[in-house]
BAFI-3210 file (N, C-alpha, C; in Angstrom, 3 decimals, decimal comma, padded with zeros to 6 digits):
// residues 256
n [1|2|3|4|5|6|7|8|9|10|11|12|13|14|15|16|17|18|19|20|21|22|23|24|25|26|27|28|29|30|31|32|33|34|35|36|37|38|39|40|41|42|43|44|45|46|47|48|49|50|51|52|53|54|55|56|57|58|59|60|61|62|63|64|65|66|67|68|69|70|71|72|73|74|75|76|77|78|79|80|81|82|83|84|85|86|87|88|89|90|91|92|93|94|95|96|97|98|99|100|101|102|103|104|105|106|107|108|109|110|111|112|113|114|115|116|117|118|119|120|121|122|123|124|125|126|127|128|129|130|131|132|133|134|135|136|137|138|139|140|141|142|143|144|145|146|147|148|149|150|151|152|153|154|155|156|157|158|159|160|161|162|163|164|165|166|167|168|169|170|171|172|173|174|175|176|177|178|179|180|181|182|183|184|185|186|187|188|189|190|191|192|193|194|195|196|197|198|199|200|201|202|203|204|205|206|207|208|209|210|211|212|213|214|215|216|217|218|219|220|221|222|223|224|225|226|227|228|229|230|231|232|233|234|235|236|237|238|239|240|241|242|243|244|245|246|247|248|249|250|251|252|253|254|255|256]
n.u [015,982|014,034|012,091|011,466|010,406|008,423|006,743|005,870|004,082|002,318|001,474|000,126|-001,410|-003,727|-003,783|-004,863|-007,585|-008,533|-009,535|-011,973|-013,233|-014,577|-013,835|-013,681|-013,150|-014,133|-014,848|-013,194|-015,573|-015,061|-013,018|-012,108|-011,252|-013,011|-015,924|-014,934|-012,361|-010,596|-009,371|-011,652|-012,891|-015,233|-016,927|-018,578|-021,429|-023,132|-024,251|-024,710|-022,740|-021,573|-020,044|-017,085|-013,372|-011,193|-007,620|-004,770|-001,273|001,782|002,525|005,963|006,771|008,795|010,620|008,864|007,692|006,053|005,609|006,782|005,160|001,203|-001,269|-004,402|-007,865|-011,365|-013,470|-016,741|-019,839|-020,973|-020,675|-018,518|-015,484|-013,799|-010,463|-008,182|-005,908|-004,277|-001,622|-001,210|-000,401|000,961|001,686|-000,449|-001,072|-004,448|-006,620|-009,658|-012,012|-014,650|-017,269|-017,197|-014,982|-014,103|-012,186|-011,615|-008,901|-006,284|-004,054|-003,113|-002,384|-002,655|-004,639|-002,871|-001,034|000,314|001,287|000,305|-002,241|-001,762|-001,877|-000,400|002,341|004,806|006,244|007,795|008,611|009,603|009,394|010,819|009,436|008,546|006,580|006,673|005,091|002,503|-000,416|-000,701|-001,719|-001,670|-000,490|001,224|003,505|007,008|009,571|012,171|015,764|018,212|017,999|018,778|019,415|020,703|020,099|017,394|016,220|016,899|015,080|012,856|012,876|011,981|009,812|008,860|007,509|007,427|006,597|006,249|005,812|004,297|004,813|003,556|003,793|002,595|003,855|003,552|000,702|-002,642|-005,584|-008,233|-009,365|-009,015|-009,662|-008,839|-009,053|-006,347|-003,115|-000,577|003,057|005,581|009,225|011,616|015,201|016,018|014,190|011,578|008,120|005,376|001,890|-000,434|-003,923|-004,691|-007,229|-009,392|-006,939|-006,083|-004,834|-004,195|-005,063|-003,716|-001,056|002,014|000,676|000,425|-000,335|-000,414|-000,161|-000,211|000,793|002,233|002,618|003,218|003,143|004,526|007,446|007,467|007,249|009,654|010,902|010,507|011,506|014,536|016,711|016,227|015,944|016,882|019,981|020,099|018,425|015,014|012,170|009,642|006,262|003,481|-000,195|-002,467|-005,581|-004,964|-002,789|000,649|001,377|003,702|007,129|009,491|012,009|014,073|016,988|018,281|020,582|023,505]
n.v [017,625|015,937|015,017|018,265|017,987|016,988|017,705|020,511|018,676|018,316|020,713|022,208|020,344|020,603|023,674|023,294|022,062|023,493|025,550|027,299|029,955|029,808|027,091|024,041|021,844|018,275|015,314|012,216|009,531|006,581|003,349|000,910|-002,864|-004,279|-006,313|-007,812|-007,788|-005,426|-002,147|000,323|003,573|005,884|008,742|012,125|013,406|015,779|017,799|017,112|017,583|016,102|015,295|013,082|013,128|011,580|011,140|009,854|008,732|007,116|006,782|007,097|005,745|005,419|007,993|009,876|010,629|011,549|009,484|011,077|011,258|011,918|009,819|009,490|008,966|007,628|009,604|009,820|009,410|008,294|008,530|007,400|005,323|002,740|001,192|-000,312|-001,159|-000,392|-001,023|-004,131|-003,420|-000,866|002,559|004,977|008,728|010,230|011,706|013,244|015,086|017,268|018,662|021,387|022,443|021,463|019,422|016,013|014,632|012,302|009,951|006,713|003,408|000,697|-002,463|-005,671|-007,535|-009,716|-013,447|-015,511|-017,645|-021,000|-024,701|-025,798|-024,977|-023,083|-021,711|-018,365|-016,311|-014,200|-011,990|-009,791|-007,876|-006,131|-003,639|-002,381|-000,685|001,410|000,461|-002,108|-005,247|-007,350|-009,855|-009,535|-008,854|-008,682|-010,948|-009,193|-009,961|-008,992|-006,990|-004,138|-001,450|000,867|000,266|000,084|002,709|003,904|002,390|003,382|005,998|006,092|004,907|002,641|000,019|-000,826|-003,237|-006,373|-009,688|-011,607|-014,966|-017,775|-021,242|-024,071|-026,116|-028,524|-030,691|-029,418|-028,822|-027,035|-025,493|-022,191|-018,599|-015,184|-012,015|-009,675|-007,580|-006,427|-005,260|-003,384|-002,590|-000,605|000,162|002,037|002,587|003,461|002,787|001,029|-000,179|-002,153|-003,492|-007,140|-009,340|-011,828|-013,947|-017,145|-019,824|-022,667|-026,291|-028,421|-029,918|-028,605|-026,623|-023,338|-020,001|-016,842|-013,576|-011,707|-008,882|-006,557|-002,935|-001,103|001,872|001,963|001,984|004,155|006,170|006,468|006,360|009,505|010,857|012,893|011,570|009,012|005,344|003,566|001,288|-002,202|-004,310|-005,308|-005,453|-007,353|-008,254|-010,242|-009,779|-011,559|-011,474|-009,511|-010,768|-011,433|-013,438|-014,319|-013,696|-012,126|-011,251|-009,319|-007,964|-005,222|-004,244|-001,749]
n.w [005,480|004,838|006,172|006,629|004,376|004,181|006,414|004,441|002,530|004,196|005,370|002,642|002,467|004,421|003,590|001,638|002,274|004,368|003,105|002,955|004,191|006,664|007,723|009,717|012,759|012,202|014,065|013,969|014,443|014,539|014,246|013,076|012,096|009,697|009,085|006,769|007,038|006,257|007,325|008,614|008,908|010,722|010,390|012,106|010,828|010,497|009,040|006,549|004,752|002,742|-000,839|000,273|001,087|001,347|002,718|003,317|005,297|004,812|008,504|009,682|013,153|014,389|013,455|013,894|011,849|008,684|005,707|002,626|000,298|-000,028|-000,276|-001,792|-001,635|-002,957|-003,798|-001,605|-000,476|001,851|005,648|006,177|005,321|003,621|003,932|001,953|001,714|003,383|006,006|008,109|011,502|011,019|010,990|010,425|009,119|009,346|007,070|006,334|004,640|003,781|001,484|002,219|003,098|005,569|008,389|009,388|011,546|011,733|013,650|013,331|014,417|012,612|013,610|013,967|012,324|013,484|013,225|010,759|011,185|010,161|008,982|006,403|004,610|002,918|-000,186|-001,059|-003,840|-005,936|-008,750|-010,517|-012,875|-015,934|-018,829|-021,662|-022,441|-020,166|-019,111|-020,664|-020,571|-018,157|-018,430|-020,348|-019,168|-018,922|-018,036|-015,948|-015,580|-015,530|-013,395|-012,559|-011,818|-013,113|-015,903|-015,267|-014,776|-017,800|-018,905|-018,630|-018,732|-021,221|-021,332|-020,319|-017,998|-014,581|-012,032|-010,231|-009,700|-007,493|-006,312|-004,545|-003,627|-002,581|000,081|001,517|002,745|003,171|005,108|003,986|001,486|001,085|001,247|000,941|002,295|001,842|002,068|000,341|001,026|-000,090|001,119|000,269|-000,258|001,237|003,009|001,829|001,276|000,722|-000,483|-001,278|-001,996|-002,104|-002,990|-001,932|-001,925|-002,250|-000,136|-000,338|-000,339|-001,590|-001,608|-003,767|-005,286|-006,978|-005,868|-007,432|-007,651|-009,941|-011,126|-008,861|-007,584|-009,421|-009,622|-006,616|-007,905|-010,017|-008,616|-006,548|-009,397|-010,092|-007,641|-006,077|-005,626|-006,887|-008,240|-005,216|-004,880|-003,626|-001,081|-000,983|000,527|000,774|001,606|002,255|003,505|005,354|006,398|007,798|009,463|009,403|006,556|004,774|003,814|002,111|-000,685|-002,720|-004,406|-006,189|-008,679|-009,309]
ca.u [015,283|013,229|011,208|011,243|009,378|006,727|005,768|005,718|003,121|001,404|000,600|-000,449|-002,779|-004,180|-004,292|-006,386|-008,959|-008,994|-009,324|-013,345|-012,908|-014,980|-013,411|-014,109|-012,778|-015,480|-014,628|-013,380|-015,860|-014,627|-011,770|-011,295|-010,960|-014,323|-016,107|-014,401|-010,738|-010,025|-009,519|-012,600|-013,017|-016,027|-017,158|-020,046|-022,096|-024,069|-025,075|-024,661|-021,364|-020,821|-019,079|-015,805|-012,575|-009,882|-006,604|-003,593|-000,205|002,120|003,638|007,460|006,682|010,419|011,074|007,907|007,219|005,227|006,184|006,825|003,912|000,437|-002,427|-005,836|-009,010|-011,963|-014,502|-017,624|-021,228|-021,238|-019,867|-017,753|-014,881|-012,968|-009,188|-007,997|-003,877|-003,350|-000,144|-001,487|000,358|002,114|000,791|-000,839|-001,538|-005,206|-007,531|-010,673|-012,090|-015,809|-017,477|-016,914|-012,997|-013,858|-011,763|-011,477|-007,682|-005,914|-003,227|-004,120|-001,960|-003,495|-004,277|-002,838|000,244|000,652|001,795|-001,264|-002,304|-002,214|-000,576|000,645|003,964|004,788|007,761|007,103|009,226|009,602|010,171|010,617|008,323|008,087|005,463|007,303|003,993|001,749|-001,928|-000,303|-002,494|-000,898|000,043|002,064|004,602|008,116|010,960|013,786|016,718|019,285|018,073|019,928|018,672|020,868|018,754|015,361|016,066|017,048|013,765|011,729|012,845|011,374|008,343|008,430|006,760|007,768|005,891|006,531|005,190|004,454|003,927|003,310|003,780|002,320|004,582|002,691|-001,308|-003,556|-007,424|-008,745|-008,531|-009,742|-009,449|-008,359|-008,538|-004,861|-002,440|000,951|003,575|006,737|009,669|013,067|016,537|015,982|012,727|010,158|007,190|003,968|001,316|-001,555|-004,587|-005,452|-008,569|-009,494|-005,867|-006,241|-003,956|-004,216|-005,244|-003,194|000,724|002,228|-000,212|001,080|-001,143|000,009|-000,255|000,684|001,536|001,930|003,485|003,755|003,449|005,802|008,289|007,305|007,368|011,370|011,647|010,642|012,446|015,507|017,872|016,107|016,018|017,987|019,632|020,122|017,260|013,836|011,431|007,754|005,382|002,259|-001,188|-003,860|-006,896|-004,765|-001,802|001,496|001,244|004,940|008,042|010,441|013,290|014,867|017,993|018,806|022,143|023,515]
ca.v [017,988|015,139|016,344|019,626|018,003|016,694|018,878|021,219|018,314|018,134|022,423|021,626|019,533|021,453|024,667|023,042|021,293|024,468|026,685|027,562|031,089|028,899|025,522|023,425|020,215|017,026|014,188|010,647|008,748|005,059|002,986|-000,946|-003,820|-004,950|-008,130|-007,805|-007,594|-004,104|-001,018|001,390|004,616|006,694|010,283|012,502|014,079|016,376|018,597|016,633|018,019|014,883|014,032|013,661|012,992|010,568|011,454|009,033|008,885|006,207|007,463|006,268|006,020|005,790|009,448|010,877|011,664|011,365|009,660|012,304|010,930|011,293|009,052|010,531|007,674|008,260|010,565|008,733|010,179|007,924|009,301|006,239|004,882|001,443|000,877|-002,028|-000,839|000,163|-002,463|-003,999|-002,525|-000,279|003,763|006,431|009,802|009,816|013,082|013,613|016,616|017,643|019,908|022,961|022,346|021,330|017,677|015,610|014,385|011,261|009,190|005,678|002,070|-000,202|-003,494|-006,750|-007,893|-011,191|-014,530|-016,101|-019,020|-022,146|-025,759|-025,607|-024,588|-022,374|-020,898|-017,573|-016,397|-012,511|-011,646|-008,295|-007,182|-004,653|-003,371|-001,860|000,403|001,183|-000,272|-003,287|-006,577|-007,559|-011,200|-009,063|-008,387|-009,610|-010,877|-008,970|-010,726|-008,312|-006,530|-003,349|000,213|002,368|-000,323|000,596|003,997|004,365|002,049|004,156|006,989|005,542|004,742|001,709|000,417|-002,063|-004,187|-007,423|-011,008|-012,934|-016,608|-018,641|-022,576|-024,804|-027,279|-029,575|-030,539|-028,835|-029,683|-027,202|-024,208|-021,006|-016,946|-013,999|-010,623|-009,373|-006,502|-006,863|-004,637|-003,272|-001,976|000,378|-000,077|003,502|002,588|004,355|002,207|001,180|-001,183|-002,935|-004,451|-008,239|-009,987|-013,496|-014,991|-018,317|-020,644|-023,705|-027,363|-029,364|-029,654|-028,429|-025,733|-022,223|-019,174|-015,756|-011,862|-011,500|-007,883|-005,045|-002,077|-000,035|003,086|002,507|002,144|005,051|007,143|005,806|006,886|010,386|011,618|013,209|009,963|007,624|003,900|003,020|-000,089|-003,036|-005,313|-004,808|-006,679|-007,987|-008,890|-010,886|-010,088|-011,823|-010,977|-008,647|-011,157|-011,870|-014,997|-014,535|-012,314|-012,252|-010,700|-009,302|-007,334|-004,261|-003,990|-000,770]
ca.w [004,243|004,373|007,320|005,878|002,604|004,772|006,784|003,499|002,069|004,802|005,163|001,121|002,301|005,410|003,423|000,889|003,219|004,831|001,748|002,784|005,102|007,917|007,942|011,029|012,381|013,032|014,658|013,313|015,557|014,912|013,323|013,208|011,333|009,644|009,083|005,320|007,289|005,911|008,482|008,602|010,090|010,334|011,434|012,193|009,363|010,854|008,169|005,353|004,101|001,590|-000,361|001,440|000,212|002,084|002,369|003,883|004,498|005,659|009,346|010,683|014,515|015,347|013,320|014,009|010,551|007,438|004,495|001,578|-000,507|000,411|-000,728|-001,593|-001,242|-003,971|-002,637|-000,785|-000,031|003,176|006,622|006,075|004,287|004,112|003,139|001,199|001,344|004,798|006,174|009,616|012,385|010,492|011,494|009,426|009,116|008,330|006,938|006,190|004,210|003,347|000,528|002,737|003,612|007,075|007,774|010,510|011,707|013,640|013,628|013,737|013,981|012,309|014,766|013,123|011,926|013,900|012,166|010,134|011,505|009,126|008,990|005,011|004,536|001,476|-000,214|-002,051|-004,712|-006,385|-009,876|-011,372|-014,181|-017,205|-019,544|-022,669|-022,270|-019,633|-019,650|-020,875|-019,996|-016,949|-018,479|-021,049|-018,559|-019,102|-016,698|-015,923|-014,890|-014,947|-012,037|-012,774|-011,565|-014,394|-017,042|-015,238|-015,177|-018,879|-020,010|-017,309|-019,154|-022,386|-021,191|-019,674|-016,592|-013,617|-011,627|-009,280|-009,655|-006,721|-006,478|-003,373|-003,973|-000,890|000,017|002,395|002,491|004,027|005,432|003,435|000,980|001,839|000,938|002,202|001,963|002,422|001,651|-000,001|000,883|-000,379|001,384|-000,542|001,261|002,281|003,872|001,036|001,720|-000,575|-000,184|-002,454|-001,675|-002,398|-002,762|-002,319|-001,918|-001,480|000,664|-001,130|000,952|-002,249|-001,783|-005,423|-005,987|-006,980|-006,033|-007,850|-007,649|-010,848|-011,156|-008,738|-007,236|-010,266|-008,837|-006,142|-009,089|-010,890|-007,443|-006,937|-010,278|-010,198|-006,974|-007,193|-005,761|-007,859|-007,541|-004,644|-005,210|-002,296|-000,876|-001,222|001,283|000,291|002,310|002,319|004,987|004,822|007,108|009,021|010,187|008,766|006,559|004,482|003,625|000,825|-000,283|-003,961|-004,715|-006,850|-008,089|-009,959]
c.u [014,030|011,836|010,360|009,956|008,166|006,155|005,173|003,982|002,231|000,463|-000,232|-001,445|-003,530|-004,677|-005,366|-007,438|-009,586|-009,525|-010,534|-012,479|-013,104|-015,032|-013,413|-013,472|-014,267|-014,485|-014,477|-014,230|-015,404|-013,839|-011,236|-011,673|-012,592|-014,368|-015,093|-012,743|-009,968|-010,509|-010,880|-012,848|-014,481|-016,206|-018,587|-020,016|-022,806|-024,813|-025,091|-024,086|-020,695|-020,723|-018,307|-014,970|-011,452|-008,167|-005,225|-002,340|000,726|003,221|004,807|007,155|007,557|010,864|010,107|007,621|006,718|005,666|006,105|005,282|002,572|-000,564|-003,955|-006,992|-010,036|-013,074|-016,114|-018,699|-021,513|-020,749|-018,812|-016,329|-013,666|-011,985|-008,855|-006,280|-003,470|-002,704|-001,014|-000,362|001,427|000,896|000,949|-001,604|-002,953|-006,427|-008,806|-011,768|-013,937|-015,819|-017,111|-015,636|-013,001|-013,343|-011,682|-009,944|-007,430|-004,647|-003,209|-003,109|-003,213|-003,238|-003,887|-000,984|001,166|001,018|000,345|-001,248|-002,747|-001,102|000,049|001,911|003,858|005,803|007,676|008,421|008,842|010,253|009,710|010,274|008,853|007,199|006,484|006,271|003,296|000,133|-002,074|-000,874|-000,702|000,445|001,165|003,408|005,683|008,759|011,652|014,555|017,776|018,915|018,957|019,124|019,371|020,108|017,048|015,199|016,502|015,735|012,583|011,446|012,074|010,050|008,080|008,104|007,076|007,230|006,948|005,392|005,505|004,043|004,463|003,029|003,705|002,858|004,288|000,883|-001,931|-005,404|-008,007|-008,530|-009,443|-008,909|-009,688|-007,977|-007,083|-004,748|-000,686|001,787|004,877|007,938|010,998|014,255|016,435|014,371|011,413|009,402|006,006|003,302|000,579|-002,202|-004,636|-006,871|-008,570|-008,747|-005,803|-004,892|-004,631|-004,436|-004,072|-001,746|001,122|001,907|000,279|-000,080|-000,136|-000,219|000,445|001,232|001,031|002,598|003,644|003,839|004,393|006,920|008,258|007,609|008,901|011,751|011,670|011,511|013,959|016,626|017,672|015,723|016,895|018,702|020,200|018,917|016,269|012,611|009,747|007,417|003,552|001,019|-001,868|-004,912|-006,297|-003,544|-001,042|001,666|002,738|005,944|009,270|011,364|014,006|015,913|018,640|019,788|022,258|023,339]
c.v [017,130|014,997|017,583|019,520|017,367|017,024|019,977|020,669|018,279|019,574|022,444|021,610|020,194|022,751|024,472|022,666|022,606|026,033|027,906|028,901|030,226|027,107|025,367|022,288|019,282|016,149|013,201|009,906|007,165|004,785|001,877|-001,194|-004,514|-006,448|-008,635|-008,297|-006,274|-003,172|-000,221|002,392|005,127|008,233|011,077|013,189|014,987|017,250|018,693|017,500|017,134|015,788|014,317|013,079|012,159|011,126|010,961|008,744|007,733|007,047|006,271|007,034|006,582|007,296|010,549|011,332|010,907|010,459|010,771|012,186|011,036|010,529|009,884|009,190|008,654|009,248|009,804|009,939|009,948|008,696|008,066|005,824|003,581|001,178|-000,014|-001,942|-000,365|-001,309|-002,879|-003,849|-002,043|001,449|004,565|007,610|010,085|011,786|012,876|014,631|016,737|019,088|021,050|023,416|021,885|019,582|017,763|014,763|012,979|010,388|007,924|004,519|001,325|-001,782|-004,799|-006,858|-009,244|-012,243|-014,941|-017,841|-020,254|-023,363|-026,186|-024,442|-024,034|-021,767|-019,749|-017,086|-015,087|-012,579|-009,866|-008,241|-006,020|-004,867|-002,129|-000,220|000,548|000,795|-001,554|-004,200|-007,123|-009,158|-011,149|-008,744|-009,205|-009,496|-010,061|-009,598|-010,418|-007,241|-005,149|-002,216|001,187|001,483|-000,042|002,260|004,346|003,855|003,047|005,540|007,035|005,246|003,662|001,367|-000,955|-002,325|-005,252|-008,215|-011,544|-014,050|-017,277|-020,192|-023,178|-026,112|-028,441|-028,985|-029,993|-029,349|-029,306|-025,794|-022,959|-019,620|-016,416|-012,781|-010,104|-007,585|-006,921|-005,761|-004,473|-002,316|-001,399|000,223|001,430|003,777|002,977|002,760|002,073|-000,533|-001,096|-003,999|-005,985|-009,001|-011,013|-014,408|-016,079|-019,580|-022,049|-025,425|-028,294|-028,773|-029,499|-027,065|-024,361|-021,027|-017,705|-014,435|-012,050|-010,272|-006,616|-004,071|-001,338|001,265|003,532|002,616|003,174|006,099|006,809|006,899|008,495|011,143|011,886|012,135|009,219|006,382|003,976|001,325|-001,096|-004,188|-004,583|-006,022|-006,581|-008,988|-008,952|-010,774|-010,469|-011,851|-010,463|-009,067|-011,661|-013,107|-015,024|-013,426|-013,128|-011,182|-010,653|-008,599|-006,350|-003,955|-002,408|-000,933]
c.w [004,046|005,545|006,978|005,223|003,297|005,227|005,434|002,952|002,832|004,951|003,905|001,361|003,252|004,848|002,179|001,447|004,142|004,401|002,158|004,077|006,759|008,372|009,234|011,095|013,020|013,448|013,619|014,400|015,818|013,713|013,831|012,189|011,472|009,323|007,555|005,590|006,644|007,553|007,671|009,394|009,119|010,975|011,098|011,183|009,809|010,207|006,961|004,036|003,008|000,052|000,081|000,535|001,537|001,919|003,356|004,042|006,096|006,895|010,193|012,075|015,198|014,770|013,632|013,228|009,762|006,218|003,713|000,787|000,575|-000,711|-001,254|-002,454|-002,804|-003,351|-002,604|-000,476|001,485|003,921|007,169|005,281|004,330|003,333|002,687|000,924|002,433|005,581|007,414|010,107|012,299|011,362|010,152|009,545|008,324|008,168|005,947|005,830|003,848|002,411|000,944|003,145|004,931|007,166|009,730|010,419|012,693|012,543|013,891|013,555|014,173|012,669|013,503|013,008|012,822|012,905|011,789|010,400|010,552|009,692|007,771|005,461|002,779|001,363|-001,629|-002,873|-005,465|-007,445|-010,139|-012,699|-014,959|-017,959|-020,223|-022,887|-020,949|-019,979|-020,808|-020,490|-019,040|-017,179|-019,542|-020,435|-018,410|-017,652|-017,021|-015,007|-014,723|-013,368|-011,604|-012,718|-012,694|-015,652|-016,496|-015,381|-016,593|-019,528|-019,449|-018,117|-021,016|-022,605|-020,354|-018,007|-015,932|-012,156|-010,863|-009,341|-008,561|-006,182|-005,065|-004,059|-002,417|-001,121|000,567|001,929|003,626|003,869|004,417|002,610|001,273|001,042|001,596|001,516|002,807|001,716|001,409|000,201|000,436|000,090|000,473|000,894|001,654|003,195|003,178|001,381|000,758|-000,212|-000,983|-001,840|-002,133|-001,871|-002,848|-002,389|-001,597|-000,896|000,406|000,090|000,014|-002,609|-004,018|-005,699|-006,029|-006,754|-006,606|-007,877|-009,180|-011,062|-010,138|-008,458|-008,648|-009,729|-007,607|-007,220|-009,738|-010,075|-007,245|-007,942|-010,297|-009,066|-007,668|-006,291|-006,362|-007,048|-006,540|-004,853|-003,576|-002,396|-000,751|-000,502|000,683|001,073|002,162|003,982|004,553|006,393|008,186|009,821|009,210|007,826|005,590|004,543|002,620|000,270|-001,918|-003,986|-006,057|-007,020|-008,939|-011,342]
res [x|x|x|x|x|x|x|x|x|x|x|x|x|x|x|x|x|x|x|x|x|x|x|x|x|x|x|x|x|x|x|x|x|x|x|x|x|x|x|x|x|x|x|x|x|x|x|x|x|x|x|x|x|x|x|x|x|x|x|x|x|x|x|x|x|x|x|x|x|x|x|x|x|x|x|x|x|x|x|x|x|x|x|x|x|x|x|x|x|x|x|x|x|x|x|x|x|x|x|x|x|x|x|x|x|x|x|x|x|x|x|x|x|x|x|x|x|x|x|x|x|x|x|x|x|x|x|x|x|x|x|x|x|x|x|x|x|x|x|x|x|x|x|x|x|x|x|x|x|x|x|x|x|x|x|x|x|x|x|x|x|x|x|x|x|x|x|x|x|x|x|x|x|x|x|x|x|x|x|x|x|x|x|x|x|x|x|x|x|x|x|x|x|x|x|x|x|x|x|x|x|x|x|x|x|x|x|x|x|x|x|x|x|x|x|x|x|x|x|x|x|x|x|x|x|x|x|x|x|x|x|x|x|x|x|x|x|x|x|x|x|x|x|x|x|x|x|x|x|x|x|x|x|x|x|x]
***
């Protein structure tokens, strides 16, 4: 069924991009990791078909398939466009559409995901969030500490909205401090998948020092919530990239 539902989203998306009578495919001509540390692909323009529209979706290698969800990027004038949420060397299904329905197609792992080279030591630490509302100031967001999927799904159903805090504390000194464009991801014990850019994370040179994400992932949470299993509950892994290579991983628990 779950196959089924992706291929389904994926025709969706194909018969919209292809909506125009004389849809065409172009080429993606290129796709790495820029000076910024985000993936970039580009493709030919040839007859100045802008704007274009992005459209992404995280692929499982080992099933050969799609996630259920896709993504859709903002739409761009360039013959360009650069991601700030794709996992390194995770794979994705990537599309590419122009004013006339004609898109260009590929499947692309994205290079990276090595250990991040530093000599601080750090021990990161995951809390679960709510917002009684959404569009809540981010610093408004309470703990939860029961940790209980039939309590998120009854406040969920109320309105409320959940999030993840996470704080990195460096335990040894380091030479010197520095930033990094990263990506945080989040895995579901049934594998659903979601990622979020970061900017500027800095890896601290002074033992003590706490750096923070303070809130994200809402939308995987809200996506959870609307299927029809719900939250699953179990472990839930989070992980930290920064310029493309592994620099932590962490670990919360959902009970019923």
């Amino acid at each position: 069924m779950k196959r089924l539902w992706s291929l389904l989203c994926l025709l969706l998306v194909l018969t919209g991009l292809a909506s125009e009578a004389q849809a065409e495919f172009f080429d993606i001509t290129s796709a790495d990791v820029d000076k910024d540390g985000w993936y970039t692909i580009a493709w030919n323009d040839t007859i100045g078909n802008g704007p274009f529209n992005v459209y992404y979706q995280y692929w499982n290698e080992a099933a050969n398939e799609g996630q259920m969800s896709w993504l859709i990027g903002e739409a761009v004038r360039e013959s360009r466009f650069q991601f700030t949420t794709l996992i390194p060397g995770a794979s994705y299904r990537l599309i590419v559409r122009d004013s006339d329905g004609n898109f260009g197609y590929m499947i692309a792992r994205i290079p990276g995901g090595e250990p991040f080279e530093t000599s601080q030591k750090s021990k990161a630490t995951v809390y679960l969030k709510y917002k009684t509302k959404p569009g809540k100031k981010d610093s408004d967001a309470k703990r939860d500490t029961k940790k209980s999927v039939a309590a998120m799904m009854k406040n969920m159903k109320k309105g409320y909205e959940y999030g993840l805090e996470l704080r990195v504390k460096y335990t040894t000194k380091g030479k010197k401090t520095t930033r990094h464009n990263g990506v945080a991801s989040i895995c579901a014990p049934d594998g659903f998948i979601a990622s979020q850019g970061v900017s500027q994370f800095p890896v601290s040179k002074r033992k003590g020092d706490t750096a923070y994400i303070r809130y994200v992932f809402p939308d995987f949470f809200r996506t959870l919530y609307t299927r029809e299993e719900g939250i699953p509950t179990g472990q839930y892994t989070v992980k930290l990239y920064l310029d493309g290579q592994a620099f932590l991983e962490t670990a919360f628990t959902l009970k019923k």
